[in-house]
C-alpha positions, 0 to 999 in steps of 0.5 A: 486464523487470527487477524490483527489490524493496527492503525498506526505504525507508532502501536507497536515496536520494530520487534513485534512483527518479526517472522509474522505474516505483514500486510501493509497498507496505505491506500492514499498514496503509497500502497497504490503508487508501489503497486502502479510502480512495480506493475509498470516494469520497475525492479524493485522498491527500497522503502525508507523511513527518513529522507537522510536514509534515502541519500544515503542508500541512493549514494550506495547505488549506481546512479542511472539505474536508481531513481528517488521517490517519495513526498513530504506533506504530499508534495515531491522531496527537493531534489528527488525524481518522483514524488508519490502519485501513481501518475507519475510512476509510468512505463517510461519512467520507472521500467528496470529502475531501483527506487528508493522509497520515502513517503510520510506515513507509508514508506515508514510503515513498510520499513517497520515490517522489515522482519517480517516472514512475509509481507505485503502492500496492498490498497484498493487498487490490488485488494483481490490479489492480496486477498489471494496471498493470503489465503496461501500463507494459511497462516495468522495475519497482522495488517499494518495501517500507515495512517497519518502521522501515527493517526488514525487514517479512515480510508486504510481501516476500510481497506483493512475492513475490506480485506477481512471481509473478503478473507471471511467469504471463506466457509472453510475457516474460523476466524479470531478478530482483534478489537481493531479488526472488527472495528475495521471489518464494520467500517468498511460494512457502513462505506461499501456502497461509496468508497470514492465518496468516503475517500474525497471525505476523510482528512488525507482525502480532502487535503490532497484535493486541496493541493491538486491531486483530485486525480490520484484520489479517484485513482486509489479508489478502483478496485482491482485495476493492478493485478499483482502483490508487491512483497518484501524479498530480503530488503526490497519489495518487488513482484516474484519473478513467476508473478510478473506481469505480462503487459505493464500499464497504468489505467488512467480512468475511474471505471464505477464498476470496480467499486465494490458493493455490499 
């Protein structure tokens, strides 16, 4: 089994990752927030990579059924009903809701793997669902790292790192690493034992305690708290119907036992 990572969008062109098997990630805040989102009854994610093609889709759509979400520099897109944190994606708001993704870095990543045969979003806070569906596709793996602004990001390589780790507690396959996929695979070895500590470190982390969302920090951080794999059907990302949850909800607390350890 091969295992690419990139850690940026800006490595590759919209081409390259057509019919290949796509796992997204952009752990603060988009991966968690479209998780959190779908998880809480939302029909689906239009993930776009301009605010211009977010008016212009939302345009397209009946109104009362579609919301805009997304952020630029962190903080909510004037004129949009959502900006990018977990919190704000609750039952309440988002159940049966179409919305119409635009975030800096993870929404852009996304839509780059529109041509993708199968593509995934994961972070922390669904890593272990993920994993699973991955092991399914028995299939070659391209992770996609949102990074920041065609940056390297610290916390998406780890989650990378985390992935890979994971997939290799398998006995029953070889595997063949990139040179970014080891990279990611020994970063998340040296962060294991503290992942909150790593993410209030990094330079997304430390920006967004900054701008006062120390609460969705410490949120992207739990591991395993939302059980399902947002994937690309057609155009959208949304749960498979034999995978919806039962009972959608949002876990509002840091539960230590969730961070994993090596």
């Amino acid at each position: 089994m091969k295992i690419e990572v990139f850690f940026s969008p800006s490595q590759i062109d919209d081409l390259f990752l057509r019919d290949k098997n796509v796992v997204v990630i952009d752990v603060l805040r988009a991966s968690t927030t479209v998780a959190v989102a779908l998880k809480n009854g939302a029909k689906e994610i239009i993930p776009v990579n301009t605010i211009e093609s977010a008016v212009k889709v939302s345009g397209n759509l009946f109104g009362d059924v579609v919301l805009r979400g997304g952020e630029r520099n962190g903080k909510i897109i004037e004129g949009f009903n959502l900006g990018n944190s977990p919190f704000e994606y609750t039952p309440e708001a988002v159940k049966g809701k179409s919305i119409i993704f635009c975030t800096t870095n993870g929404s852009t990543a996304m839509w780059k793997a529109r041509y993708a045969k199968n593509m995934a979003v994961a972070g922390f806070v669904n890593i272990s669902a993920v994993v699973n569906y991955i092991k399914e596709l028995h299939d070659d793996l391209y992770i996609l790292c949102a990074g920041k602004q065609t940056h390297f990001c610290l916390e998406d390589a780890v989650c990378a790192g985390m992935i890979i780790k994971m997939l290799m507690d398998r006995d029953d396959v070889e595997f063949d690493f990139n040179d970014s996929a080891a990279a990611a695979y020994t970063l998340y070895k040296n962060s294991s034992k503290n992942l909150l500590k790593l993410m209030r470190s990094t330079d997304h982390g430390k920006y967004l305690l900054e701008i006062g969302f120390e609460k969705d920090v410490e949120f992207c951080t739990n591991v395993d708290t939302v059980d399902i794999v947002p994937e690309l059907i057609g155009n959208v990302i949304k749960i498979p119907k034999n995978n919806l949850p039962e009972k959608p909800h949002i876990p509002i607390s840091i539960d230590t036992n969730l961070i994993k350890r090596d």
